[in-house]
NUFI-729438 format. One record per residue (C-alpha): x, y, z; residue in one letter. Coordinates in steps of 0.5 Angstrom, whole numbers, padded with zeros to 4 digits, always signed. Layout:
N
XYZa...
This chain:
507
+0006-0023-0056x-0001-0024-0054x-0006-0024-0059x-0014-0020-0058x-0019-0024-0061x-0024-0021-0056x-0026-0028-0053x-0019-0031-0050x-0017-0026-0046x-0014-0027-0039x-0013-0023-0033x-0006-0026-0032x-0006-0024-0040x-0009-0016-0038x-0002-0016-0032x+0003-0018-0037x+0001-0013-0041x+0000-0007-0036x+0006-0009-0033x+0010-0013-0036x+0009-0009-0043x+0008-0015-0047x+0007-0014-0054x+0000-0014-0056x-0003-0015-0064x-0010-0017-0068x-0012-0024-0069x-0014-0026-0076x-0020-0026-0074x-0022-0020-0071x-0020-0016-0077x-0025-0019-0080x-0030-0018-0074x-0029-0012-0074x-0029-0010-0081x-0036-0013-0082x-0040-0009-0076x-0037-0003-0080x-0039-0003-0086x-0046-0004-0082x-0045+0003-0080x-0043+0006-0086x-0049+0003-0089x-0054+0006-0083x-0051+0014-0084x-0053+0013-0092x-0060+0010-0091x-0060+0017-0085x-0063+0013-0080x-0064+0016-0073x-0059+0012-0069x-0057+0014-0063x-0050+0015-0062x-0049+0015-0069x-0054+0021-0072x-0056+0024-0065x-0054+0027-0059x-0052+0023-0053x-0056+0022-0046x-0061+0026-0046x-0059+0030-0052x-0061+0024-0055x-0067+0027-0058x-0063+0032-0062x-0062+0029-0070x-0055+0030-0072x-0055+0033-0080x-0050+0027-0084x-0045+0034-0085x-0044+0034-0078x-0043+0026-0076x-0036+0026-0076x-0036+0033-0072x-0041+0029-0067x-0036+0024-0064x-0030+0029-0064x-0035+0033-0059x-0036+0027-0055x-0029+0026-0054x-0027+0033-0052x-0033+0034-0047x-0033+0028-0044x-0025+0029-0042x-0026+0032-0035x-0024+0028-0031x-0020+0031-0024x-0015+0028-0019x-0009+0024-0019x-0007+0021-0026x-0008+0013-0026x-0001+0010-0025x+0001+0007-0032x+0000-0001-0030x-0008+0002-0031x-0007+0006-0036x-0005+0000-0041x-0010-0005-0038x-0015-0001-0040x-0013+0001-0047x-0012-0007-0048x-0019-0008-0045x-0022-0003-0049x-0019-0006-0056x-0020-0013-0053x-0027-0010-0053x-0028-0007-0059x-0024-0013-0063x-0030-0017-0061x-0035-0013-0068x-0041-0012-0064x-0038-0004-0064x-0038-0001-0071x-0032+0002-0070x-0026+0002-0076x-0020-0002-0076x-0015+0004-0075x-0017+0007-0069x-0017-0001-0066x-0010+0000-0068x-0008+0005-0066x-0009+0003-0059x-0005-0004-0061x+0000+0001-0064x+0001+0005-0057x+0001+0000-0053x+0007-0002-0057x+0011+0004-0057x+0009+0004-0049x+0005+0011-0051x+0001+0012-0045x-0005+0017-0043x-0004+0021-0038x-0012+0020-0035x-0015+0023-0028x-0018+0018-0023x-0024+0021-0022x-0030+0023-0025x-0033+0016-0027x-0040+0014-0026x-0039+0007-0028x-0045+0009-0033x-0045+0010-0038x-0039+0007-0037x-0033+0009-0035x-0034+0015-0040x-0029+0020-0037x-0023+0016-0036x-0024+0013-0043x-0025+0020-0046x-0018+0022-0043x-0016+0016-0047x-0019+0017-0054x-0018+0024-0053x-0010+0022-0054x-0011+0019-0059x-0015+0024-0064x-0008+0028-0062x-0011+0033-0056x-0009+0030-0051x-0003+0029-0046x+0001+0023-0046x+0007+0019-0042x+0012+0016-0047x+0019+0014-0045x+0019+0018-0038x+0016+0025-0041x+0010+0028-0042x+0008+0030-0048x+0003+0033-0052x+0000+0026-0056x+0002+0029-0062x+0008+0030-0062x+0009+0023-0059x+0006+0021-0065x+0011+0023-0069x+0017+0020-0065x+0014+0015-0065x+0012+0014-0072x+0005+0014-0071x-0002+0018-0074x-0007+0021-0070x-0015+0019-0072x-0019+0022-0075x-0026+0019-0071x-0033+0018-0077x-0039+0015-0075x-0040+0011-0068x-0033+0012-0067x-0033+0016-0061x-0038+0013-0058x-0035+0006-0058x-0028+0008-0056x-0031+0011-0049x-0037+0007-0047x-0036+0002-0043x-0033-0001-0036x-0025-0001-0037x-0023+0003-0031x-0027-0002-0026x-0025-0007-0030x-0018-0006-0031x-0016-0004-0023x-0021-0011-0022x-0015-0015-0026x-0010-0012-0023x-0013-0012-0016x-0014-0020-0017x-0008-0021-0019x-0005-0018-0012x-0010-0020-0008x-0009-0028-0010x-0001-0027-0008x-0004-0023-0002x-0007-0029+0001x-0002-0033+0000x+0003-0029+0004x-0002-0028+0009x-0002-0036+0010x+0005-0035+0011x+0005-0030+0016x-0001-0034+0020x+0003-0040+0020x+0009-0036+0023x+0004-0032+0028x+0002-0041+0030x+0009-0044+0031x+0010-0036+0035x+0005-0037+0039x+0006-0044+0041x-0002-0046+0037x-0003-0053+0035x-0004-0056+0027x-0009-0060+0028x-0014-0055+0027x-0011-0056+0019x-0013-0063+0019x-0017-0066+0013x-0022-0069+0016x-0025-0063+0019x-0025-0059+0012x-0029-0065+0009x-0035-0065+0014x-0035-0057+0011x-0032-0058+0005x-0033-0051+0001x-0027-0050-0004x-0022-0044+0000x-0023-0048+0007x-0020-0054+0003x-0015-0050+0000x-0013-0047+0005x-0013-0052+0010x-0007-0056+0005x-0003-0049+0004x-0002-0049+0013x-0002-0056+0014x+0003-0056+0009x+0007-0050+0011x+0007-0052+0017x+0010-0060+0016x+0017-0062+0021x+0016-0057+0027x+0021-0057+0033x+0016-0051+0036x+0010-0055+0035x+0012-0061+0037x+0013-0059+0043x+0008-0058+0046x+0003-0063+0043x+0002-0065+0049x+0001-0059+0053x-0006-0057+0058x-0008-0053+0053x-0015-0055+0049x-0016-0050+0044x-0013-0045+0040x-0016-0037+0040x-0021-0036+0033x-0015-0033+0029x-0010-0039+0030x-0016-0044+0030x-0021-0042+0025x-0014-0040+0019x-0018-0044+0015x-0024-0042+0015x-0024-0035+0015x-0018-0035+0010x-0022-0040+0006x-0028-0036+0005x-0023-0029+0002x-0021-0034-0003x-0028-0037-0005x-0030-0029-0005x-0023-0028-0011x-0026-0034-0014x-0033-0030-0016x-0029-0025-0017x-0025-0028-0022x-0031-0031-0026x-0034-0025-0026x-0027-0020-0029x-0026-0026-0034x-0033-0025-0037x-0033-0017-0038x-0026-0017-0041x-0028-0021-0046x-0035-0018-0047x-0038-0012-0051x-0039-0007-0046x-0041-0001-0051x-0049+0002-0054x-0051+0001-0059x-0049-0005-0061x-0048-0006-0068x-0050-0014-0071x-0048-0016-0077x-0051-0022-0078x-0058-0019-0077x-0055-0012-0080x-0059-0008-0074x-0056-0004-0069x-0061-0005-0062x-0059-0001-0056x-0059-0004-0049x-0055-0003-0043x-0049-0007-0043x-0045-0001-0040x-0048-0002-0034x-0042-0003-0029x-0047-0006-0023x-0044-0014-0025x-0036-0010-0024x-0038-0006-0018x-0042-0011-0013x-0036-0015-0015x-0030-0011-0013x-0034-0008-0006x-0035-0015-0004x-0027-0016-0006x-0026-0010-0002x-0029-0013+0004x-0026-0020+0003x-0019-0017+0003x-0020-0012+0009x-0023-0018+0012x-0016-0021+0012x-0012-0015+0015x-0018-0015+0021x-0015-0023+0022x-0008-0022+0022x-0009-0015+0027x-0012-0019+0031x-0006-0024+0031x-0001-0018+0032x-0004-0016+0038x-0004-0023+0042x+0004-0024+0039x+0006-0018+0044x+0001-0019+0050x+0006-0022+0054x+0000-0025+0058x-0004-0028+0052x+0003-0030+0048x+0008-0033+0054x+0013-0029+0051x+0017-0023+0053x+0011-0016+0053x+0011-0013+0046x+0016-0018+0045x+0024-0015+0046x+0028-0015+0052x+0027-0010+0057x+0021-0008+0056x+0019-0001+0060x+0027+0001+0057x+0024-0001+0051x+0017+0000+0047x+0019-0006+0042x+0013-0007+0037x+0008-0004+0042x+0007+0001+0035x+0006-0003+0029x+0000-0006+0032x-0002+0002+0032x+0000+0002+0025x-0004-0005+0023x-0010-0003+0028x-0009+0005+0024x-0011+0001+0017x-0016-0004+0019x-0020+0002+0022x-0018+0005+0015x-0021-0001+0012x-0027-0001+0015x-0030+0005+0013x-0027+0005+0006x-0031-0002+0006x-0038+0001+0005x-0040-0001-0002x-0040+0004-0006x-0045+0000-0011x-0051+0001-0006x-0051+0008-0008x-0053+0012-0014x-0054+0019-0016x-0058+0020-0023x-0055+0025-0029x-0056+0027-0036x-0062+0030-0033x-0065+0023-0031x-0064+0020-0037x-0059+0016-0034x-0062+0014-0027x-0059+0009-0024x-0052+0008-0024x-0046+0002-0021x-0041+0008-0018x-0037+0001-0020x-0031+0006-0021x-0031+0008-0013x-0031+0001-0011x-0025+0000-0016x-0021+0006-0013x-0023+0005-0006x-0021-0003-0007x-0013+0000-0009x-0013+0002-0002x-0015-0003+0002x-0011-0008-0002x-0005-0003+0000x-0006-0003+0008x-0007-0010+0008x+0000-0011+0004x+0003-0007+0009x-0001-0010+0016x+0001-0018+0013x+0009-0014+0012x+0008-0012+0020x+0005-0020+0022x+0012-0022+0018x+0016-0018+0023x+0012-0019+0029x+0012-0027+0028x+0018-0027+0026x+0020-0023+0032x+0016-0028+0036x+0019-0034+0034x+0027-0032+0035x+0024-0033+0043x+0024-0041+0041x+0030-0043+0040x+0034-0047+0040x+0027-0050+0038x+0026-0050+0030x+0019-0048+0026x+0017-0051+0020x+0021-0052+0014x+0016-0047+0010x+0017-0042+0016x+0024-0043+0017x+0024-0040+0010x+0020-0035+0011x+0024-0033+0017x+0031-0033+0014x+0028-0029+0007x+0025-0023+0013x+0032-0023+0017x+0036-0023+0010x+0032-0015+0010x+0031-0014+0016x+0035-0015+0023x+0033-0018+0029x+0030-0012+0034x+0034-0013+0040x+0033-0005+0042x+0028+0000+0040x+0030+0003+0033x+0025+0006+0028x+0021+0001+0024x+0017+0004+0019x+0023+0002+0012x+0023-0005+0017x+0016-0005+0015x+0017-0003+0008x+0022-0006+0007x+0018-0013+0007x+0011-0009+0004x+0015-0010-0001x+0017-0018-0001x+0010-0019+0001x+0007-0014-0006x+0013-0018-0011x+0012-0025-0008x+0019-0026-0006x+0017-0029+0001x+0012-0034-0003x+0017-0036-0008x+0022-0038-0002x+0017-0042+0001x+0014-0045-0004x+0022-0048-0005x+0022-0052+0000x+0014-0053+0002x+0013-0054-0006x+0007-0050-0010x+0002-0047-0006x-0006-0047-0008x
């Protein structure tokens, strides 16, 4: 059971959750919270102050003054016109992560919203009900305001729901489920809706991936090392101290230690070569660089999740309620385009690593590593495939924060796109899974030619797990569910951990 106090959440908290359906409640705390900045709202609709969001129209309408009688009816509009999202549905993993996020937001009491509706979201999130939500149609400013309408509109009792493998009208989940829809009063609308947990929600879970990402991705590079016959002592720590930024050392120690009791390079210690090709000699220092851009990247998602990200904010202590900009998505959406270009950045290496191992003139190993060549093509075409996704990454690595396009009549005139750069961050996460999966085989396929000749005990591991799925290539055979067969071991950490088993814990 994780507890939401808007202060504490983590994004190893908002994965489990979203994946694994960890059970989510209140703490004491924000109860409270919570219960103090709404008795502020109530008081604000009886003195019939003009507050926007409250008793005025929204964007642009915000200068139309909304009667008391019609407060209520106000936030319910909100919901359903903002609902018009398009596209694919968002998988259900995203789905849950905003929800908590959205709640762990309002759990904060800086929203004004009441007790009931952040229940509700605890409650669906419990039962496993689930908004069926379209990708598409955020602006990331406001907010995600569209994504989240779809959610909000669930939970009014309008919307469509996932809830135990069937698509339901929310209502009537409600009732399986034992739940009651809200009724939205003052503010309420508006605080469930205005806010950043689409971006944010695809920036936990990306990071997630993008960590276990790198650590494949020093795996599979060592092997293409021992395969190509490259040397360790590029690894060494005394190169790293002279430069000392935090990923290059990390990564340093994670190849040196990966690479420990190698017959392969044993070898060839004392052969004419000088020196190793960039993408086997400077591993730490290109890999390091990806890690140091996950690490700004987790600081800045641990902020905003634990943030209140909606307008206006209601202050108890001071019982104002002042308007800002905290929905403004740019701190999210810089960070995933810059997430989005460290990660592409790896599958660009490990191509490059691919394309030396079956050039018989730059490996020293049979051409396109099989026997028979010319009768055979061997992995002449995953290359095709991994230079296929880098070429694809390329293009969707063009930072989606850069651009802006004014709405609402100019009165939002400067938006993040910070949901782009989540979207388009899913798919360069994914082609590089796959082009780290193709560098597994092609490695593994390489190192076969060593033996008798042994690799390290970490890339041994690595080779018996790839051969326990997939046999060794002795003659052409279609490759694509090879190549899915081990994306999948790269996306659920199965290599790693059988690694880590025998080298001890990666960084």
């Amino acid at each position: 059971m994780i507890k939401i106090d808007g202060e504490n959440l983590s994004v190893e908290n908002v994965v489990n959750i979203a994946r694994h359906y960890e059970k989510v409640t209140f703490d004491d705390k924000s109860v409270e919270k919570i219960k103090r900045s709404r008795i502020v709202v109530e008081n604000l609709v009886k003195e019939n102050k003009t507050i926007y969001g409250i008793n005025t129209g929204f964007g642009e309408l915000s200068k139309e003054k909304i009667s008391s009688l019609h407060v209520d009816e106000l936030q319910r509009n909100l919901i359903r016109s903002h609902s018009c999202g398009v596209g694919a549905f968002l998988p259900t993993e995203i789905v849950r992560a905003m929800m908590v996020l959205r709640a762990n937001s309002l759990s904060k009491g800086f929203s004004g919203i009441g007790i009931q509706p952040v229940r509700l979201i605890l409650e669906m999130l419990n039962e496993r009900i689930h908004p069926l939500i379209p990708e598409k149609g955020s602006l990331g400013a406001s907010g995600d305001l569209i994504p989240l309408a779809h959610m909000a509109l669930a939970m009014i009792g309008e919307g469509t729901v996932e809830y135990k493998e069937e698509i339901l009208d929310a209502n009537t989940s409600f009732k399986k489920a034992g739940l009651t829809a809200c009724k939205l009063t003052a503010k309420e609308g508006l605080a469930l809706i205005n806010g950043t947990q689409l971006m944010t929600a695809i920036g936990c879970l990306s990071l997630f991936d993008a960590k276990l990402l790198l650590k494949n991705a020093q795996i599979a590079a060592c092997m293409s090392l021992e395969a190509l016959k490259g040397t360790d002592q590029a690894f060494r720590k005394e190169i790293q101290d002279v430069r000392p930024h935090p990923g290059q050392k990390t990564c340093a120690r994670n190849l040196w230690k990966i690479t420990r009791h190698s017959e392969i390079i044993k070898s060839h210690r004392d052969c004419n070569k000088v020196q190793d090709a960039y993408t086997l000699r400077c591993m730490p220092q290109v890999i390091g660089a990806s890690i140091d851009a996950c690490d700004y990247v987790y600081n800045v998602i641990s902020t905003e999740i634990n943030s209140a990200t909606d307008n206006p904010l209601i202050f108890p202590d001071i019982n104002e309620s002042i308007s800002g900009g905290n929905f403004h998505g740019q701190p999210i959406a810089l960070a995933l385009d810059f997430l989005g270009i460290a990660i592409a950045e790896i599958g660009d290496f490990s191509e490059r690593r691919i394309a030396r191992l079956i050039d018989g003139n730059l490996s020293g190993l049979p051409p396109f590593l099989i026997e028979n060549s010319g009768l055979n093509s061997g992995f002449m075409l995953p290359q095709y495939v991994a230079a296929a996704l880098v070429s694809e990454n390329k293009i969707l690595c063009h930072p989606a924060s850069c651009d802006s396009i004014p709405s609402s009549a100019n009165k939002e005139d400067h938006v993040s796109m910070g949901a782009t750069s989540a979207l388009k961050l899913l798919k360069i996460l994914e082609n590089v899974e796959r082009i780290i999966a193709i560098e597994f085989l092609t490695s593994s396929q390489g190192l076969e030619f060593h033996k008798p000749l042994e690799p390290s005990d970490g890339d041994k591991a690595a080779l018996k797990m790839t051969r326990n799925h997939v046999p060794r290539l002795f003659r052409d055979r279609p490759m694509s569910k090879d190549i899915e067969t081990i994306f999948k071991l790269v996306k659920n950490g199965t290599l790693i951990r059988c690694v880590e088993e025998v080298t001890g814990k990666l960084e």
